[in-house]
C-alpha positions as CSV (number, residue, x, y, z in Angstrom):
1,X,102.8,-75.8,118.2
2,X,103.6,-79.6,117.7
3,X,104.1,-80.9,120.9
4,X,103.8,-85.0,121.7
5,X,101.8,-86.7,124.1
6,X,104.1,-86.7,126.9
7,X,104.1,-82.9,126.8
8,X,101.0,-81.9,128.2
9,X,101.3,-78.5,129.8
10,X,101.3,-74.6,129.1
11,X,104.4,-72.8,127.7
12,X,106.0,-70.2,129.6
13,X,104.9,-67.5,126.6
14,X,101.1,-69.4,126.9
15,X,101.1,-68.2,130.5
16,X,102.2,-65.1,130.1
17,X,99.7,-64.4,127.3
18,X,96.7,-65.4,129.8
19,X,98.7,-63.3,132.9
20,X,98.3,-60.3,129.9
21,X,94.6,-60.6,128.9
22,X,93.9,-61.1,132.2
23,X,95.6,-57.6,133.1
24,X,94.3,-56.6,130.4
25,X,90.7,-57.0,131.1
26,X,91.2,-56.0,135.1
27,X,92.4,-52.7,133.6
28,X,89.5,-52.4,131.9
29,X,86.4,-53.5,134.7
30,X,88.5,-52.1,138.2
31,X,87.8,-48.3,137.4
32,X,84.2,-49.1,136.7
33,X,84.1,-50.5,140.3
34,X,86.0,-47.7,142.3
35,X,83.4,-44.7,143.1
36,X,80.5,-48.0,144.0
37,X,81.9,-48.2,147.2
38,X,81.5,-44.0,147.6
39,X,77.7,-44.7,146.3
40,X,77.2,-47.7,148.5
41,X,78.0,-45.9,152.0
42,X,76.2,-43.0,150.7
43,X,73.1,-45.2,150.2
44,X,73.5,-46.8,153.3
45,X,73.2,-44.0,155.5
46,X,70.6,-42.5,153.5
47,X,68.7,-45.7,154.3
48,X,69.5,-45.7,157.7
49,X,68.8,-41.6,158.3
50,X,65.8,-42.0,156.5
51,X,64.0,-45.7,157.2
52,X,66.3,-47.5,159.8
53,X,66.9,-45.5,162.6
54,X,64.3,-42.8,161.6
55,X,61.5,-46.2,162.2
56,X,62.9,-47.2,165.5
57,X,63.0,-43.7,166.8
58,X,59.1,-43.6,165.7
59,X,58.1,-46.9,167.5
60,X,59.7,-45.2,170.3
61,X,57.6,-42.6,170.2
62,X,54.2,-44.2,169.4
63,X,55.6,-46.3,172.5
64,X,56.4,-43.6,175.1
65,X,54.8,-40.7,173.8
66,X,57.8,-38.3,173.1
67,X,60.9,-39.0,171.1
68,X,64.6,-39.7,173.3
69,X,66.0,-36.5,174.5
70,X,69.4,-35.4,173.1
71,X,71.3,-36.5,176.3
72,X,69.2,-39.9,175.9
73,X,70.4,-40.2,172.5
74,X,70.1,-43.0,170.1
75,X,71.3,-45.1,172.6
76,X,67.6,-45.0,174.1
77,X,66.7,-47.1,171.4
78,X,68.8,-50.0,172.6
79,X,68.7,-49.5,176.7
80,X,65.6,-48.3,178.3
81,X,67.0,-44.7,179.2
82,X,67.9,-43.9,183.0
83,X,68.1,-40.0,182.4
84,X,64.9,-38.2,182.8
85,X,62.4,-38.0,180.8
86,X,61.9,-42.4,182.4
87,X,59.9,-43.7,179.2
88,X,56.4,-44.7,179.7
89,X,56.7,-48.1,178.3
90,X,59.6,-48.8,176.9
91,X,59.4,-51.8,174.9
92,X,62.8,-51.8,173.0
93,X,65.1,-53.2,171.8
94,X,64.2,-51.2,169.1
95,X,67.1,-51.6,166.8
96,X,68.9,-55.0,166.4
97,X,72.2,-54.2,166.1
98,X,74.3,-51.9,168.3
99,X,76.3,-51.2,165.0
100,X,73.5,-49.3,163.6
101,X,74.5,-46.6,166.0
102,X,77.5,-45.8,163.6
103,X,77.1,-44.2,160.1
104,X,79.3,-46.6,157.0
105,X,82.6,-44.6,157.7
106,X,82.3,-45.5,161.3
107,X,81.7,-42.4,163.0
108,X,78.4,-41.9,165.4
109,X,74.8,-40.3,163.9
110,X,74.4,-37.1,165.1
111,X,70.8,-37.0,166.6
112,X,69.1,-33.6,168.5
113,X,65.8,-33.6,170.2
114,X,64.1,-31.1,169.6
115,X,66.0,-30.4,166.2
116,X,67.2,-27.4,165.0
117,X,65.9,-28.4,161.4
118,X,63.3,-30.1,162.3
119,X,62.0,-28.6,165.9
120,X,58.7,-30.3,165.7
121,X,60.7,-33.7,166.2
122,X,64.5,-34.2,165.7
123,X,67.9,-33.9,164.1
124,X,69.0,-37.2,162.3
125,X,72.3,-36.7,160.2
126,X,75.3,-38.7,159.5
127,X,78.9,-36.2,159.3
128,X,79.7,-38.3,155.7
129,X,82.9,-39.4,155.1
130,X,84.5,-36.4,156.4
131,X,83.8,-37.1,159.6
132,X,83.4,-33.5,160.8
133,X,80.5,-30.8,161.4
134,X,81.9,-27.9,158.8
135,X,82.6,-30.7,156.1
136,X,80.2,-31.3,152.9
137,X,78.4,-34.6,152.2
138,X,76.4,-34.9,155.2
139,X,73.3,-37.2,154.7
140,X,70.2,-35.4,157.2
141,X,66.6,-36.0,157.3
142,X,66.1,-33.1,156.5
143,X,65.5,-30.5,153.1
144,X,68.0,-28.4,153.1
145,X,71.2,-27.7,150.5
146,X,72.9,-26.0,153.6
147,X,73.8,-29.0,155.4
């Protein structure tokens, strides 16, 4: 294209070429990308089931000798429970965030103390993104293909 010095800009076809490959190429990368986010919550409540809130509930137990009772909850771990069993010494906070209360799709973990799984200790499970007890892709602390 001969253009002269006082034209100094992008055709209307130039544009639409770039608006094309750049289509073009989003087409190609987005579907990579869809099924992370899936992964990412799954990892994150894996993480938090497993290390996270499965660590603060074990400082409160090397703390206060037993672990919070299901009525307590996991809220135990961020207010010194009123509801009996008192703590011996409760020396919580023992999770930052009141956030980490909530699983990634924004529904409350499920915690039980004494577990049925687990009766020697507790029940730590997130409902997945289902957000319901008889749905699939619960993440528990727990070995069992029957969650």
């Amino acid at each position: 294209m001969n253009r002269s010095n006082d034209q100094n800009g992008f055709t209307l076809v130039e544009m639409l070429l770039v608006v094309m490959i750049i289509a073009t190429l989003a087409a190609m990368v987005i579907p990579r990308f869809t099924g992370r986010s899936k992964e990412a919550k799954i990892a994150a409540a894996t993480a938090d089931v497993q290390s996270n809130i499965a660590g603060a509930l074990d400082l409160y137990e090397a703390d206060n000798g037993i672990y919070p009772t299901t009525e307590q909850g996991l809220s135990a771990l961020l207010e010194e429970p009123a509801a009996s069993p008192q703590p011996k010494r409760w020396h919580g906070p023992y999770l930052k965030k009141k956030g980490g209360l909530k699983d990634p799709w924004g529904n409350p973990y499920v915690y039980r103390s004494p577990g049925t799984h687990n009766t020697a200790d507790y029940d730590l499970y997130s409902l997945g993104p289902g957000g319901t007890e008889e749905g699939s892709g619960h993440v528990t602390n727990w070995d069992d293909d029957h969650s």
